[in-house]
FIKOLZA-1660 file (N, C-alpha, C; in steps of 0.1 Angstrom, whole numbers, plus 5000, padded with zeros to 4 digits):
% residues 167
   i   px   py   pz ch aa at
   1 4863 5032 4938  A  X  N
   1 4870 5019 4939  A  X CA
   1 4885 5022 4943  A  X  C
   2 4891 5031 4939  A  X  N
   2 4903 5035 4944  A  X CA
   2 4906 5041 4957  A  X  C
   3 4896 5046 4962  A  X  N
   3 4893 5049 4976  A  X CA
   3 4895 5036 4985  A  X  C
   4 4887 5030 4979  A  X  N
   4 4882 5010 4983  A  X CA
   4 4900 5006 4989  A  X  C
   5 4904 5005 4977  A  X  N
   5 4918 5001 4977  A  X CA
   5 4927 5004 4986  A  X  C
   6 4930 5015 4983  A  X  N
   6 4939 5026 4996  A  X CA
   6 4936 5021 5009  A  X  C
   7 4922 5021 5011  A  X  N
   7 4916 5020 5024  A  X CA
   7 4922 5006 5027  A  X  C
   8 4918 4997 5021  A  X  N
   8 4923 4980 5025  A  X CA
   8 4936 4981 5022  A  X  C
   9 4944 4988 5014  A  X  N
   9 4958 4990 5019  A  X CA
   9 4960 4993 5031  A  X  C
  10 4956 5006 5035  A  X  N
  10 4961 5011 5044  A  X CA
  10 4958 5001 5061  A  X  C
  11 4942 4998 5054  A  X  N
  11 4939 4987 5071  A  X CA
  11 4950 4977 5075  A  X  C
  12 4955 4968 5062  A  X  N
  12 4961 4957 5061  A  X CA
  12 4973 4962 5071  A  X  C
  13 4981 4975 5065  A  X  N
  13 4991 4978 5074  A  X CA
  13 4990 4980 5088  A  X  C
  14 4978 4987 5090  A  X  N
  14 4970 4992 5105  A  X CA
  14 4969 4979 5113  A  X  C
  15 4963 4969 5108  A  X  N
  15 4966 4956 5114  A  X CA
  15 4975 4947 5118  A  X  C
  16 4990 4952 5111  A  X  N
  16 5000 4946 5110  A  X CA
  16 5005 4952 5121  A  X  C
  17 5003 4964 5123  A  X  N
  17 5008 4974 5135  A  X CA
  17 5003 4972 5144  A  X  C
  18 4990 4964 5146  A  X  N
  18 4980 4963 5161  A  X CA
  18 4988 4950 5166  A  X  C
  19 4988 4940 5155  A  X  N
  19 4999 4926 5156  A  X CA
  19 5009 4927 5162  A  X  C
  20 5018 4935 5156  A  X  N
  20 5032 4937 5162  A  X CA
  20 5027 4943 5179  A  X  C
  21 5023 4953 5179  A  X  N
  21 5018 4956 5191  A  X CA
  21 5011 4946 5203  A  X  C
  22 5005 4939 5194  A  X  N
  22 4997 4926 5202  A  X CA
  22 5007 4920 5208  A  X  C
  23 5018 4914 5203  A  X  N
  23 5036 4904 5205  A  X CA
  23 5037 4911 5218  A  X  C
  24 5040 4922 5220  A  X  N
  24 5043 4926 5230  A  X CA
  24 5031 4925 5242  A  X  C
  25 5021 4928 5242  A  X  N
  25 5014 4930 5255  A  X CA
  25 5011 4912 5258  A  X  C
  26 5012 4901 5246  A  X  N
  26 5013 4891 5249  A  X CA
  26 5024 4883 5257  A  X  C
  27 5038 4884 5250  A  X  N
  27 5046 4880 5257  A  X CA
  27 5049 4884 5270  A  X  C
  28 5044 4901 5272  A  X  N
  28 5045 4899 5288  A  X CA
  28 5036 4898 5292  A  X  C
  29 5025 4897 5295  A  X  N
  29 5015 4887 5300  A  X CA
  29 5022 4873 5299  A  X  C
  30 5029 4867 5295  A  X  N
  30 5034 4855 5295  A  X CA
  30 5046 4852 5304  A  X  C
  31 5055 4865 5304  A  X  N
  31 5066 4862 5310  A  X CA
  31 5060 4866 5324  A  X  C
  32 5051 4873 5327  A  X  N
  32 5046 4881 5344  A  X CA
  32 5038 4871 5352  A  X  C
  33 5032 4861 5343  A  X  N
  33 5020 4849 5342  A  X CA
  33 5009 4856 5349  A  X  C
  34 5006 4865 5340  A  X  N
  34 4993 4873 5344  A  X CA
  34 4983 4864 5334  A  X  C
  35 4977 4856 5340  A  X  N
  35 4961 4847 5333  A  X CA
  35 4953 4852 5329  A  X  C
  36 4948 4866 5335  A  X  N
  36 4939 4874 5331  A  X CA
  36 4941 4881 5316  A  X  C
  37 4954 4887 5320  A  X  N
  37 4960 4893 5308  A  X CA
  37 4963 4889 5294  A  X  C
  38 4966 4870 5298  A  X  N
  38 4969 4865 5287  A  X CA
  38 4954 4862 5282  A  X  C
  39 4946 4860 5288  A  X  N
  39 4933 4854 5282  A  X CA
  39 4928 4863 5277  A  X  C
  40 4931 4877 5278  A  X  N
  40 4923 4889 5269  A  X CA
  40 4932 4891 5255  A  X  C
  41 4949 4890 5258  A  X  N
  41 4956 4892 5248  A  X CA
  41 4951 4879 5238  A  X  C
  42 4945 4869 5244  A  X  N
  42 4942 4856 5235  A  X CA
  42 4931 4861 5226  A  X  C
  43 4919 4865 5235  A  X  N
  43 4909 4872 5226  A  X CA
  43 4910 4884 5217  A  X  C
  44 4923 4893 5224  A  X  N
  44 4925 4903 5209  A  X CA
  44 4932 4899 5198  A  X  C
  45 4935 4887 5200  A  X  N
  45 4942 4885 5189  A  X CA
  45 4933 4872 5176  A  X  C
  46 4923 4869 5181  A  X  N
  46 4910 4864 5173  A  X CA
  46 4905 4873 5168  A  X  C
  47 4902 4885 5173  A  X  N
  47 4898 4895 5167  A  X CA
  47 4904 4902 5156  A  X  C
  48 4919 4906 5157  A  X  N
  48 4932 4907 5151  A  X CA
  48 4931 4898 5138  A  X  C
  49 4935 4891 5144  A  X  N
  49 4933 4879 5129  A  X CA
  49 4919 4873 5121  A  X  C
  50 4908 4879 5127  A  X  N
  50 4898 4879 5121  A  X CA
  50 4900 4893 5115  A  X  C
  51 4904 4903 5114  A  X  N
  51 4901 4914 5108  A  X CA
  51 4909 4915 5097  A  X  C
  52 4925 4909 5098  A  X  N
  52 4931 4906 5091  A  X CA
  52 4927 4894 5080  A  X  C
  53 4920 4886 5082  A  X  N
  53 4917 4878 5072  A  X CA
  53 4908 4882 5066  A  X  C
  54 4897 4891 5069  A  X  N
  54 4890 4897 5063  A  X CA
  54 4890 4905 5052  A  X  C
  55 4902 4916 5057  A  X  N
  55 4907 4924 5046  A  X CA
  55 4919 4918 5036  A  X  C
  56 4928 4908 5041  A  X  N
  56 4935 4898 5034  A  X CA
  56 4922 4896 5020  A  X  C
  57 4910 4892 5026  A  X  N
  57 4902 4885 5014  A  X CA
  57 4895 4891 5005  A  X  C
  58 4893 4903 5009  A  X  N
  58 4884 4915 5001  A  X CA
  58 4896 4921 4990  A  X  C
  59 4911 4927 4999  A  X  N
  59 4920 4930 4991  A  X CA
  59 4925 4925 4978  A  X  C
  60 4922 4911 4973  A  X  N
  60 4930 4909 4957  A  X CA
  60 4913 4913 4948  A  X  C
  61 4905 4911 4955  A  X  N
  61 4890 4910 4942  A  X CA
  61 4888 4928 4939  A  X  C
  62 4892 4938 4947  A  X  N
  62 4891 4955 4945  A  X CA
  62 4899 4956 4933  A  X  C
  63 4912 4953 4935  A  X  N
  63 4920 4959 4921  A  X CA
  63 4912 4951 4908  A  X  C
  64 4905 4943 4907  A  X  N
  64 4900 4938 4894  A  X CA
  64 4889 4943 4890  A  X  C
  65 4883 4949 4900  A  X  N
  65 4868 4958 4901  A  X CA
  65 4872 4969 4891  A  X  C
  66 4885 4977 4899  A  X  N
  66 4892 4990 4895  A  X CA
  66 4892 4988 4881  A  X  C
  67 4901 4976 4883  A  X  N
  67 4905 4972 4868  A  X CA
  67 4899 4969 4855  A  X  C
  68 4882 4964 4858  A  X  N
  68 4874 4963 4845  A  X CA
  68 4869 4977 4845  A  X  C
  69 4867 4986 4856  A  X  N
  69 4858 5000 4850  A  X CA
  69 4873 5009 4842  A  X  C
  70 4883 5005 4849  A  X  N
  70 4894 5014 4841  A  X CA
  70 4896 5014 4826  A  X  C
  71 4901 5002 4823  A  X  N
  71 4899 4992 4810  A  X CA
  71 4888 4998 4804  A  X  C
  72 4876 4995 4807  A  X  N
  72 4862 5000 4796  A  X CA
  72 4864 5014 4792  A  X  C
  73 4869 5026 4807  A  X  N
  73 4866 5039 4803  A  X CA
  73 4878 5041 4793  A  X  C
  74 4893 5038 4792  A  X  N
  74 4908 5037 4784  A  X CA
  74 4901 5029 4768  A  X  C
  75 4895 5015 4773  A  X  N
  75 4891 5015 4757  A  X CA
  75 4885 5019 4750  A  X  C
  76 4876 5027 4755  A  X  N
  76 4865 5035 4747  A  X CA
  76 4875 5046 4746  A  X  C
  77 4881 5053 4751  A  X  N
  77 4888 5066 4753  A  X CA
  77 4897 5063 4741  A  X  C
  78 4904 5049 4741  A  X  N
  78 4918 5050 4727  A  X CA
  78 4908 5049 4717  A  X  C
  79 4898 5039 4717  A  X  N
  79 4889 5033 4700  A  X CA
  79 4885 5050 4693  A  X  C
  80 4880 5055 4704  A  X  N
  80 4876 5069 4697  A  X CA
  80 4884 5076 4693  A  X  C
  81 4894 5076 4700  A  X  N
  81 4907 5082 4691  A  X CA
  81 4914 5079 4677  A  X  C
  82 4914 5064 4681  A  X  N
  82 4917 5060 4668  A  X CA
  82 4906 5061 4659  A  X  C
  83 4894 5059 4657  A  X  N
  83 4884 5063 4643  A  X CA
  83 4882 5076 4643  A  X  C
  84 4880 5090 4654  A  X  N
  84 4882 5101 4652  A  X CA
  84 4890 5107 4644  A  X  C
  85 4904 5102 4646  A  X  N
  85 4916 5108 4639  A  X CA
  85 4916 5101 4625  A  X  C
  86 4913 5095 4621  A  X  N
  86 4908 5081 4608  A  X CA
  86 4926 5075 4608  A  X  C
  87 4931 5075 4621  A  X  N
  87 4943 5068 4618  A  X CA
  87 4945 5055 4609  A  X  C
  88 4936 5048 4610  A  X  N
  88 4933 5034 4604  A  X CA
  88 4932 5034 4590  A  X  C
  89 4927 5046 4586  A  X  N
  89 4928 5051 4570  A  X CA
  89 4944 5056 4566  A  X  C
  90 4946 5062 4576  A  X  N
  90 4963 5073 4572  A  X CA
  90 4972 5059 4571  A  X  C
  91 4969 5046 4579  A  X  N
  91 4979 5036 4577  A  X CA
  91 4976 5034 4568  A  X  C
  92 4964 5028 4566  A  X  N
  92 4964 5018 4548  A  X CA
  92 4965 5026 4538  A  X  C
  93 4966 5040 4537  A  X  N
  93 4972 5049 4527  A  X CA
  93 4989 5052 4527  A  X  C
  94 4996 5046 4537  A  X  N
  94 5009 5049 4535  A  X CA
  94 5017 5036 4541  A  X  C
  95 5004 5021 4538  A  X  N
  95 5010 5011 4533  A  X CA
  95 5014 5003 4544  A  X  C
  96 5012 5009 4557  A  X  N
  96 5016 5000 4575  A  X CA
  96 5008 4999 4581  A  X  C
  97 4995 4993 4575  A  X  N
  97 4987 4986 4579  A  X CA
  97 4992 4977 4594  A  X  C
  98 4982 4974 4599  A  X  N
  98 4985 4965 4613  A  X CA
  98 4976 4956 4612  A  X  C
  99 4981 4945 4618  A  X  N
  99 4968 4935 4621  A  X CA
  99 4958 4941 4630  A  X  C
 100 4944 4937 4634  A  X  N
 100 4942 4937 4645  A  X CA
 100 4942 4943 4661  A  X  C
 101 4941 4959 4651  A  X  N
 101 4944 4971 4656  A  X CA
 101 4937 4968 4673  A  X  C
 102 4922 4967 4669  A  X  N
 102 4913 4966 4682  A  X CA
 102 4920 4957 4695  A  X  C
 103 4929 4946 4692  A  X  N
 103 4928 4935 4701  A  X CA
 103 4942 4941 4705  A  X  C
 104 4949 4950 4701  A  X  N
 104 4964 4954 4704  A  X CA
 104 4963 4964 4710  A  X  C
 105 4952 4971 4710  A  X  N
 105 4944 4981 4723  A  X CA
 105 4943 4976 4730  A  X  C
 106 4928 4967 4731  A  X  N
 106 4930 4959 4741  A  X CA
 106 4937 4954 4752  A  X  C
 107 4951 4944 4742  A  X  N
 107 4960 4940 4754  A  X CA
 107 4970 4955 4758  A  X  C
 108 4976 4962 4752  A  X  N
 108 4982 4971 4760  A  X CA
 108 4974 4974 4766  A  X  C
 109 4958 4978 4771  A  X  N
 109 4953 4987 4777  A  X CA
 109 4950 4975 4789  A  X  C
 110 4954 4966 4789  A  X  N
 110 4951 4952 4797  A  X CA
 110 4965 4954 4809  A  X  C
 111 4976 4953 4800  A  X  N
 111 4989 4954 4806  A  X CA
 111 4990 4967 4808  A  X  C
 112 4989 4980 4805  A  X  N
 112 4991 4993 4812  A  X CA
 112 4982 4991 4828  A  X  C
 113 4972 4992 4825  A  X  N
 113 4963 4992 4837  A  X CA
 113 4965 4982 4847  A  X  C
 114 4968 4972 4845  A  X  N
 114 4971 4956 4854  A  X CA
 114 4986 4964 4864  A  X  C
 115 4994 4963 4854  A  X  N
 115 5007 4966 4859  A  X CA
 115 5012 4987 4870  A  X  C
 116 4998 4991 4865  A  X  N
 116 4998 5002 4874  A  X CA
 116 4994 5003 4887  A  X  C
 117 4983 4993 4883  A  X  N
 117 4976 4994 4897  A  X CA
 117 4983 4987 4906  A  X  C
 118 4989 4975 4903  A  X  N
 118 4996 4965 4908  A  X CA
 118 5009 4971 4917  A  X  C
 119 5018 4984 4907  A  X  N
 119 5032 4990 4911  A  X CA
 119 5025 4995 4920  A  X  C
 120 5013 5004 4915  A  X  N
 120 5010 5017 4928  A  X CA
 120 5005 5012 4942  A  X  C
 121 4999 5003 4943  A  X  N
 121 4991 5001 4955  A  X CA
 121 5002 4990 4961  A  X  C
 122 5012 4983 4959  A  X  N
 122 5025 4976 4963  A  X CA
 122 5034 4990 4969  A  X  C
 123 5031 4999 4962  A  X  N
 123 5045 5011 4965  A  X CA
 123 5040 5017 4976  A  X  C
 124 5025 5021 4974  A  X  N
 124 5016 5025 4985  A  X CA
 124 5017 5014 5000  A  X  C
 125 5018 5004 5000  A  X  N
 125 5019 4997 5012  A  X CA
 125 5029 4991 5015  A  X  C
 126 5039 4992 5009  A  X  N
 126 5056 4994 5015  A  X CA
 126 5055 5008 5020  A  X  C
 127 5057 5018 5016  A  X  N
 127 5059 5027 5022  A  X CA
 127 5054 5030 5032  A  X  C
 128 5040 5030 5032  A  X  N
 128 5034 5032 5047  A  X CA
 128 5036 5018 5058  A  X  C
 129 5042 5005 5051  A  X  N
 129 5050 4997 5063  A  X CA
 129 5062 5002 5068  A  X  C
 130 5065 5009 5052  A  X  N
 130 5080 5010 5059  A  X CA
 130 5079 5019 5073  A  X  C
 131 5069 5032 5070  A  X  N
 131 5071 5044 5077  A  X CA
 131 5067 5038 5092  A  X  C
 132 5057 5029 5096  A  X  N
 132 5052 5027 5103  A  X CA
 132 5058 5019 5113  A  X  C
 133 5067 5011 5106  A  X  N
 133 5078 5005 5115  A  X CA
 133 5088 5008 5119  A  X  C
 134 5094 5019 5109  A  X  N
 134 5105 5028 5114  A  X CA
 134 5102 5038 5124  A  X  C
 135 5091 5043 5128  A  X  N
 135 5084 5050 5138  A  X CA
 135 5084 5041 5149  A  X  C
 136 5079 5028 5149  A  X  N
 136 5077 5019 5163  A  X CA
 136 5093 5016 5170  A  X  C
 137 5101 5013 5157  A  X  N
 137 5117 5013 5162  A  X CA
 137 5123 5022 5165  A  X  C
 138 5116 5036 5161  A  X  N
 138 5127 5048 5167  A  X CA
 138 5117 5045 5179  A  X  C
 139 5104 5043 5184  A  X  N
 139 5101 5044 5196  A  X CA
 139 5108 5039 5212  A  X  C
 140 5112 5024 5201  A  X  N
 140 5118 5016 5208  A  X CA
 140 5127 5019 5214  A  X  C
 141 5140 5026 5204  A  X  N
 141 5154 5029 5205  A  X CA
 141 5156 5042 5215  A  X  C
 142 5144 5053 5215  A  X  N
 142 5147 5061 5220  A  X CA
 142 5154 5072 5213  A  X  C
 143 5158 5082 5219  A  X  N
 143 5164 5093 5212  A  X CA
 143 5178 5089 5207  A  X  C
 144 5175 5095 5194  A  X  N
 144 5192 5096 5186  A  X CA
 144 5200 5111 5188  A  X  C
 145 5211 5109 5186  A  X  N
 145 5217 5119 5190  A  X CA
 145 5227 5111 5179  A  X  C
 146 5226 5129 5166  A  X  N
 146 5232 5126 5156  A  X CA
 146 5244 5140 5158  A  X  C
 147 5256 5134 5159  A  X  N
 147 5271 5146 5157  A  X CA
 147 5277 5148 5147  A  X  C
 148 5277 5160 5144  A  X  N
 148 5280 5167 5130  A  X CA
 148 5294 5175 5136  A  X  C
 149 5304 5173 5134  A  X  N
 149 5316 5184 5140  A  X CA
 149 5312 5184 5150  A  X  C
 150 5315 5200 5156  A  X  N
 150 5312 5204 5172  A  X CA
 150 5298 5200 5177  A  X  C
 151 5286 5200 5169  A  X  N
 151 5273 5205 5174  A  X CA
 151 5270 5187 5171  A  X  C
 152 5259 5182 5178  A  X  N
 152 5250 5172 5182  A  X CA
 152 5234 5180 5182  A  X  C
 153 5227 5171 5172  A  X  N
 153 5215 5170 5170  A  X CA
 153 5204 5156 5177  A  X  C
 154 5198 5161 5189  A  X  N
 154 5189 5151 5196  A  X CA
 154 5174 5156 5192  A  X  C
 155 5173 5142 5187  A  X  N
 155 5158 5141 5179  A  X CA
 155 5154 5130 5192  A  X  C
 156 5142 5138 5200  A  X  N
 156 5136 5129 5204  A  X CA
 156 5122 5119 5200  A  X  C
 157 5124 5109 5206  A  X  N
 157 5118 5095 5204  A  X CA
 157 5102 5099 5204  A  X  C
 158 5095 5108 5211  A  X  N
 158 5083 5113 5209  A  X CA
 158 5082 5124 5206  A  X  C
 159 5067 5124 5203  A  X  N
 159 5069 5139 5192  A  X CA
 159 5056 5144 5202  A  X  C
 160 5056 5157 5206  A  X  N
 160 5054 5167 5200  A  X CA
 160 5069 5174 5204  A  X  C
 161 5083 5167 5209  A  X  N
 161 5095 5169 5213  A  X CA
 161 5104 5171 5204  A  X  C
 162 5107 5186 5197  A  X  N
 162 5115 5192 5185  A  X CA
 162 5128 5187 5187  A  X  C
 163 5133 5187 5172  A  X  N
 163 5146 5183 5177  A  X CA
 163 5156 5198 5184  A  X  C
 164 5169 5193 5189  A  X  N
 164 5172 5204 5197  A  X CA
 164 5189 5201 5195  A  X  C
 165 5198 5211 5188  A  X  N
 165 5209 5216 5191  A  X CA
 165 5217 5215 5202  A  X  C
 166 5229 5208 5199  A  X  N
 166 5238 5212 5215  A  X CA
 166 5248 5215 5209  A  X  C
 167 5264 5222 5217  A  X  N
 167 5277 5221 5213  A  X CA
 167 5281 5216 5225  A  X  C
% end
């Protein structure tokens, strides 16, 4: 299930990057008034957006999948903890009793899990937007040429092109 996730993370971004990519080979097909060109960039982008809505729709119902097998395996995993250890005894013998020990597992183990999966797989597809767009824009921009005192460092715009020292 977590595989599941990552994956429709990672597509949703991959699609976002075919999109942005798509803007371009469309608008110049638009600006050149190539007909041919535009009528294919029309059909890649039905395609585009059908793939995107697809995984748009599958992506919110996975984290809840995750989220009841996680839940089952965490509540079983604390309940046994707690009657193993007879903590439930050690309270009512030193008088701090709790309500409703079970249902206070429960919800924390509701809100740990909800709220992890939620951070992690949000942090996971920022970052691989962020990285993915910051790569299309250095593409864009071309080589930087960063000056430190005497020496200049050019990091070129494509890679397998090291960066390289000058003075």
């Amino acid at each position: 299930m977590l595989v599941l996730m990552v994956s429709l993370n990672l597509g949703l971004v991959f699609v976002s990057v075919l999109i942005n990519q798509w803007n371009n080979l469309f608008f110049n097909a638009i600006e050149q008034h190539d007909l041919v060109e535009f009528a294919h960039q029309l059909l890649r982008f039905f395609l585009l957006a059908g793939a995107f809505i697809v995984v748009a729709v599958i992506k919110p119902t996975s984290p809840s999948w995750l989220e009841v097998r996680w839940r089952r395996w965490l509540t079983g995993y604390m309940i046994h903890r707690w009657f193993d250890g007879q903590t439930y005894h050690r309270m009512q013998m030193q008088g701090t009793e709790t309500d409703n020990p079970d249902q206070r597992i429960a919800e924390d183990l509701r809100l740990f899990v909800g709220t992890t999966l939620t951070l992690s797989m949000g942090f996971l597809s920022s970052l691989v937007t962020l990285c993915s767009f910051i790569t299309i824009l250095w593409q864009l921009s071309g080589t930087i040429d960063v000056a430190v005192r005497n020496w200049t460092l050019r990091i070129p715009a494509t890679w397998p092109g090291p960066p390289s020292f000058t003075r």
